[in-house]
C-alpha positions as CSV (number, residue, x, y, z in Angstrom):
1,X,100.2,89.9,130.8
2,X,97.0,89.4,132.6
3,X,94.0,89.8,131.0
4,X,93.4,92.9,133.0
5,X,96.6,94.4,131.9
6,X,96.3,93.8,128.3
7,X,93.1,95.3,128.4
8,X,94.1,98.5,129.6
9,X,97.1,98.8,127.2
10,X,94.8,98.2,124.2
11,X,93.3,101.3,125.4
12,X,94.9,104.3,123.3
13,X,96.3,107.5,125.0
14,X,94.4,110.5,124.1
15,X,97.2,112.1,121.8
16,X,96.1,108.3,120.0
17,X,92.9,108.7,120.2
18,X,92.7,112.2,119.2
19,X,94.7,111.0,116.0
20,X,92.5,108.0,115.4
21,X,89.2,110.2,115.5
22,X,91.0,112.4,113.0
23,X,91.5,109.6,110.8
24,X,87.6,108.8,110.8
25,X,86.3,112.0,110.4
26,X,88.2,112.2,106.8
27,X,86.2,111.6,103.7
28,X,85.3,107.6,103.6
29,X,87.3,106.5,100.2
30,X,86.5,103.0,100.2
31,X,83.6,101.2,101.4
32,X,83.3,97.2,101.4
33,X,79.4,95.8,101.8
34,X,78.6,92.2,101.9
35,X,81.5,90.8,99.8
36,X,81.3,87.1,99.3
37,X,83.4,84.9,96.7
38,X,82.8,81.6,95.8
39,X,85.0,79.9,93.8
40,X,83.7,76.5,91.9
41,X,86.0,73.5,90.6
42,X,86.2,69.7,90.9
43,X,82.5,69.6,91.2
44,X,82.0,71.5,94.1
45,X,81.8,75.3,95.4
46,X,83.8,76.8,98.1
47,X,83.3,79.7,99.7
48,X,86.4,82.0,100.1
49,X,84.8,85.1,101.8
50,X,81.5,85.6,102.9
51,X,80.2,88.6,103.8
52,X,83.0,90.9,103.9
53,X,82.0,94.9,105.7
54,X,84.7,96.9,106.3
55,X,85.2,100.9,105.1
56,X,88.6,102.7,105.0
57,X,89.6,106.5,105.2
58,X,91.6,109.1,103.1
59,X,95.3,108.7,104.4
60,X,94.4,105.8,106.3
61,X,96.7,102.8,106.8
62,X,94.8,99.7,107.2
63,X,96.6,96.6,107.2
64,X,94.4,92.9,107.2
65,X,95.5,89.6,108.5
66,X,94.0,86.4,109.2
67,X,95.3,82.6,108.9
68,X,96.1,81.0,105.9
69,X,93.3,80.4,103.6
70,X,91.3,83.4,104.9
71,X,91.1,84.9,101.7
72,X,93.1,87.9,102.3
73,X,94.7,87.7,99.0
74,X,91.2,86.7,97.1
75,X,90.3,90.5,98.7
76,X,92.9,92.5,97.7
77,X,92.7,91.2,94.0
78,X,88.9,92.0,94.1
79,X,89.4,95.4,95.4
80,X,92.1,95.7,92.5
81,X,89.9,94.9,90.0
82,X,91.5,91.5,89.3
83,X,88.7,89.6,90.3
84,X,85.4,89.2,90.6
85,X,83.5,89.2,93.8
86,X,80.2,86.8,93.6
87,X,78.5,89.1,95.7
88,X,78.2,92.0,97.3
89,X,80.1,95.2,96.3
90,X,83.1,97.3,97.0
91,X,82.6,101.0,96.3
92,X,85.7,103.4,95.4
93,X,84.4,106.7,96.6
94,X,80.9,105.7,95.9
95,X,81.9,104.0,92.1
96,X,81.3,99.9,91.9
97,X,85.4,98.5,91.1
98,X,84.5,96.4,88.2
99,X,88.3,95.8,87.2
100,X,91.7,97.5,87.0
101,X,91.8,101.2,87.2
102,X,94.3,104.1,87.9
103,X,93.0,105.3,91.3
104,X,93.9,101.7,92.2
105,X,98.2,101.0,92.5
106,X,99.3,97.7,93.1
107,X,102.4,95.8,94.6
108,X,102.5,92.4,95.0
109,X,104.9,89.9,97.1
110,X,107.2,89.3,93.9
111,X,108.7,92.1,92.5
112,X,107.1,92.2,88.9
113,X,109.5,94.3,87.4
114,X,109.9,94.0,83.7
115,X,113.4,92.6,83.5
116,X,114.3,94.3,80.1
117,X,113.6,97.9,81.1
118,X,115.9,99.9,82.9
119,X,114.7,101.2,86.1
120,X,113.4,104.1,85.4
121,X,111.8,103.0,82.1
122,X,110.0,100.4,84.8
123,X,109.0,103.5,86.6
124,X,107.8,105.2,83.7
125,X,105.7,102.7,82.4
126,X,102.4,103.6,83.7
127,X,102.6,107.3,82.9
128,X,103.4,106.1,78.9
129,X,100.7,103.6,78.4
130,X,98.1,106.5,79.8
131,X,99.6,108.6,77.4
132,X,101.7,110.7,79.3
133,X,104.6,112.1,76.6
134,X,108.2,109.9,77.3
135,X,109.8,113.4,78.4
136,X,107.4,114.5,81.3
137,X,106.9,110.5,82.1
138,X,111.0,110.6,82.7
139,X,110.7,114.2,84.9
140,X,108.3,112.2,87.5
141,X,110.1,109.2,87.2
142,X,113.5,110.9,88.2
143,X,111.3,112.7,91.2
144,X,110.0,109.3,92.2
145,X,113.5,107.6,92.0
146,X,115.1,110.6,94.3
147,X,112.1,109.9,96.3
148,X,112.8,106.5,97.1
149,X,116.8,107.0,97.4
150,X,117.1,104.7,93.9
151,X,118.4,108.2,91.8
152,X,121.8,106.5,91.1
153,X,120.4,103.1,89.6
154,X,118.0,104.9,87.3
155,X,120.0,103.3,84.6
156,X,120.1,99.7,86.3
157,X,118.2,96.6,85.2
158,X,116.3,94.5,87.8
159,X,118.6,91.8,87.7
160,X,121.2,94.4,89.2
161,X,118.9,95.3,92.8
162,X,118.6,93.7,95.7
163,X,115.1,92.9,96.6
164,X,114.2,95.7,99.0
165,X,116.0,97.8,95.9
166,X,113.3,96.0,93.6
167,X,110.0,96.8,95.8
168,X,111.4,100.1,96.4
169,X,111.1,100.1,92.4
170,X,107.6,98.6,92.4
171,X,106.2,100.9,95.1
172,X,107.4,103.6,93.0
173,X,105.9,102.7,89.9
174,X,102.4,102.0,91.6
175,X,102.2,105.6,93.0
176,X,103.8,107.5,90.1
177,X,100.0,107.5,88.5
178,X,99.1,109.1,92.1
179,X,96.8,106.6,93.1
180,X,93.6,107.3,95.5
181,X,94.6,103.9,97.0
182,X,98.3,101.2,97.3
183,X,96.9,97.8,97.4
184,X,99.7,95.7,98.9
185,X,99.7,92.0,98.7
186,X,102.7,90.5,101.2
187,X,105.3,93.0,99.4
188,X,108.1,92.2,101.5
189,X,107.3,88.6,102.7
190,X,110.1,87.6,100.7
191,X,112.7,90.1,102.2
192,X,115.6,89.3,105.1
193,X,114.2,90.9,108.5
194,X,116.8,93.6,108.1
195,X,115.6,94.8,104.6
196,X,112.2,94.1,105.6
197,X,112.3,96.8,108.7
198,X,114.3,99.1,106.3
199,X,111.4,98.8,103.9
200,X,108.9,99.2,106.4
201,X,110.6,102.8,107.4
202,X,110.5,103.6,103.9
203,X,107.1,102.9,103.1
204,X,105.9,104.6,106.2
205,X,108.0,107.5,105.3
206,X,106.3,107.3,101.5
207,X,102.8,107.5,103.0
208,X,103.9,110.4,105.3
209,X,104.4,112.3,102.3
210,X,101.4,112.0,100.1
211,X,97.6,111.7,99.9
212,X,96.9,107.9,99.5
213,X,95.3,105.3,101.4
214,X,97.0,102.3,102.0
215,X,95.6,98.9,102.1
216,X,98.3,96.1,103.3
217,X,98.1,92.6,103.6
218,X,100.3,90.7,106.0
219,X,101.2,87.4,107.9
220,X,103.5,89.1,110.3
221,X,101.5,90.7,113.4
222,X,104.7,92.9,113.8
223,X,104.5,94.3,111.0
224,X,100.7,94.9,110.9
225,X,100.9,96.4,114.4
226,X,103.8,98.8,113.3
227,X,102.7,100.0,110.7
228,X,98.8,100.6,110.7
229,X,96.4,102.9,112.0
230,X,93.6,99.7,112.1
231,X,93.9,96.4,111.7
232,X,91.3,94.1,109.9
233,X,91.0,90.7,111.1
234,X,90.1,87.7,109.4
235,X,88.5,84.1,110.5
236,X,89.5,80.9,109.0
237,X,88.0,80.0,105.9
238,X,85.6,81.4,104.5
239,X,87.0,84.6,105.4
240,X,84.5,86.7,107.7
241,X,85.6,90.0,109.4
242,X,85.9,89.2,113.1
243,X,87.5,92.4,114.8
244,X,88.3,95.7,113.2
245,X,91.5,96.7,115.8
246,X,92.5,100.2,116.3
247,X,96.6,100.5,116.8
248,X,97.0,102.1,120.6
249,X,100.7,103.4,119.2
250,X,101.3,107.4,118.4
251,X,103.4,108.3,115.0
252,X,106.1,108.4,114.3
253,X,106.6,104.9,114.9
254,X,110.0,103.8,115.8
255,X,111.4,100.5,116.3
256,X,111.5,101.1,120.3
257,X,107.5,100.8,120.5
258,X,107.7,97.1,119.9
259,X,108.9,97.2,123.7
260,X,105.8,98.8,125.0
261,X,103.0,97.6,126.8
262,X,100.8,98.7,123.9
263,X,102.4,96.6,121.4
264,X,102.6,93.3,123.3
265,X,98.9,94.1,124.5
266,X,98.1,94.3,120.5
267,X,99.8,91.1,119.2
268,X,98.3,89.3,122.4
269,X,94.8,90.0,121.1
270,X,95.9,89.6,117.3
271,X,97.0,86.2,118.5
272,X,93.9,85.1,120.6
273,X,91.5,86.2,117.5
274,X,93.7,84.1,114.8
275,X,94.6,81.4,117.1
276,X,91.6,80.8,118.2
277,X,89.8,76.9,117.8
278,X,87.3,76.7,114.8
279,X,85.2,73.6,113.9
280,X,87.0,72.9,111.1
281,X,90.9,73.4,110.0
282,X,91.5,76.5,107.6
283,X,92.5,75.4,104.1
284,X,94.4,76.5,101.5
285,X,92.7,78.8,99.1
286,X,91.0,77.7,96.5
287,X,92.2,79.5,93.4
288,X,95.2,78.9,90.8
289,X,98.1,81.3,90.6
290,X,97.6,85.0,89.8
291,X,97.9,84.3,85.4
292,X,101.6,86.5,84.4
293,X,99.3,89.0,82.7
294,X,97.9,90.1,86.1
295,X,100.6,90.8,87.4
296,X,101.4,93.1,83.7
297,X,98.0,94.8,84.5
298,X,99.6,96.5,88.2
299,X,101.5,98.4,85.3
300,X,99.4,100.5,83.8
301,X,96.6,101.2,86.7
C-alpha cells in the first residue's frame, strides 16, 4: 500500500463516521489530564508515563497499545484505583479515582478466579461482599452465567474450564456489579488464536448489550483494530500519548473486515507509530508484580 492509498482508507465512510460522531456526542465518562508516574528504586527515579490526556465516552470501546514498557499496564491499574498516579488526575464522571471502586470492573490477563468457589459462587462474589443477600446475588449470577453461555458449569470449579471458559467467568464477575466502566488488562493474551477470536466475539457481543465503557489493553494490533471504536497510542518509555486513532470499520464487525483496505490501512499506521526509531530502546517497566491481594481487590469493585 502506497502512502496515498493508506491514506484514503484510514478515511471512514460516512455510515462510520456518522457512528463515530455519535460516539463523541455521548456524555464524557472518563477524562484523563496530565497523568505522570514515577516510580523510584535502586536509587534512582524513572518515569513510566508522563503526561497522559486522553477522554473516553459512554459505550465507547477504546482499546490502548504501545511497545513494551510504555506503561500501558501502570495506566490501567491507576485508572483502577490500584495505583497511584504522581501527578496529574483521572476523573470518573468528574470524581478524582483515588482507589478501587464499584463503577470500576476489572479483568486481568490471568484468570483470577478463586479456585475453591464454584463458578457461580465466583460470580456472585461481588454482589455478597456489597451486601447484596446470597438469594438475589445467585438470581443475577444465573442471568450472567446464561449470558455468557457458562449456565451448565454453574456448579464447576475453575480447575474444570478451559481458559476462554475462565475469562468468560471473570468478565462476568466484573460486570455483575454493573460497572460504568471494564478495565481490561491483556485478558486473553494467554488464549490459543482460536479461543482468543471466540472470546473476542463474545466480548463484543457483551458490550452490545449493556451500558458500559470499555477500556482494553492489548499487544495485538488485530485485535485492537477489531474490536475498538479508537485506538490510544503509546510511545516508548515513558509512556506519552502519540496518536488517538479512530477505527474506519462499521459494526458489526466480522472476521471478513480483516481483508479490507481499511484494516490493512489501520495496522500500517499502528505499525509506523509503534515502530518507529526513538533515541533510546524502550525498557521494561519498572514495577514488581501486581501483590495476589490486587488481584482479590477486582472482586469486590
Amino acid at each position: 500500500m502506497t502512502d496515498q492509498e493508506t491514506a484514503s482508507a484510514l478515511d471512514p465512510p460516512p455510515d462510520v463516521v456518522a457512528r463515530l460522531e455519535r460516539m463523541k456526542a455521548r456524555d464524557v465518562i472518563l477524562r484523563v489530564e496530565g497523568l505522570d508516574k514515577q516510580f523510584t528504586g535502586r536509587g534512582r527515579g524513572v518515569k513510566a508515563l508522563d503526561g497522559i490526556r486522553f477522554q473516553t465516552h459512554r459505550r465507547e470501546f477504546l482499546c490502548i497499545v504501545g511497545p513494551s514498557g510504555c506503561g500501558k499496564s501502570t495506566l490501567i491499574r491507576i485508572l483502577a484505583g490500584l495505583e497511584a498516579a504522581s501527578g496529574g488526575v483521572a476523573l470518573l464522571d468528574g470524581v478524582p479515582i483515588t482507589g478501587p471502586g464499584r463503577e470500576r470492573g476489572m479483568v486481568f490477563q490471568g484468570y483470577t478466579l478463586f479456585p475453591w468457589l464454584t463458578v457461580k459462587r465466583n460470580v456472585m462474589f461481588g454482589l455478597e461482599m456489597t451486601g447484596t443477600g446470597r438469594s438475589e446475588a445467585a438470581r443475577q449470577a444465573g442471568e450472567w452465567l446464561d449470558l455468557i453461555g457458562l449456565s451448565a458449569f454453574a456448579e464447576a470449579y475453575p480447575h474444570q474450564l478451559s481458559g476462554g471458559m475462565k475469562q468468560r467467568v471473570a468478565i462476568a464477575r466484573a460486570l455483575i456489579n454493573q460497572p460504568r466502566i471494564l478495565l481490561m488488562d491483556e485478558p486473553f493474551a494467554a488464549l490459543d488464536a482460536q479461543t482468543r477470536a471466540r472470546m473476542q466475539a463474545y466480548l463484543l457481543d457483551i458490550w452490545k448489550k449493556i451500558d458500559v465503557t470499555v477500556i482494553f489493553i492489548t499487544h495485538d494490533l488485530d485485535e485492537a483494530i477489531y474490536l475498538a471504536d479508537r485506538i490510544l497510542v503509546l510511545s516508548p518509555h515513558p509512556g506519552r500519548v502519540q496518536e488517538m486513532i479512530e477505527v474506519p470499520l462499521a459494526r458489526p464487525r466480522s472476521p471478513a473486515q480483516v481483508q479490507s483496505a481499511a484494516f490493512r490501512a489501520t495496522k500500517a499506521r499502528l505499525e509506523s507509530l509503534i515502530h518507529a526509531p526513538t533515541s533510546s530502546a524502550a525498557e521494561e517497566e519498572p514495577y514488581p508484580a501486581m501483590p495476589l491481594m490486587a488481584n482479590v481487590l477486582d472482586t469486590v469493585e
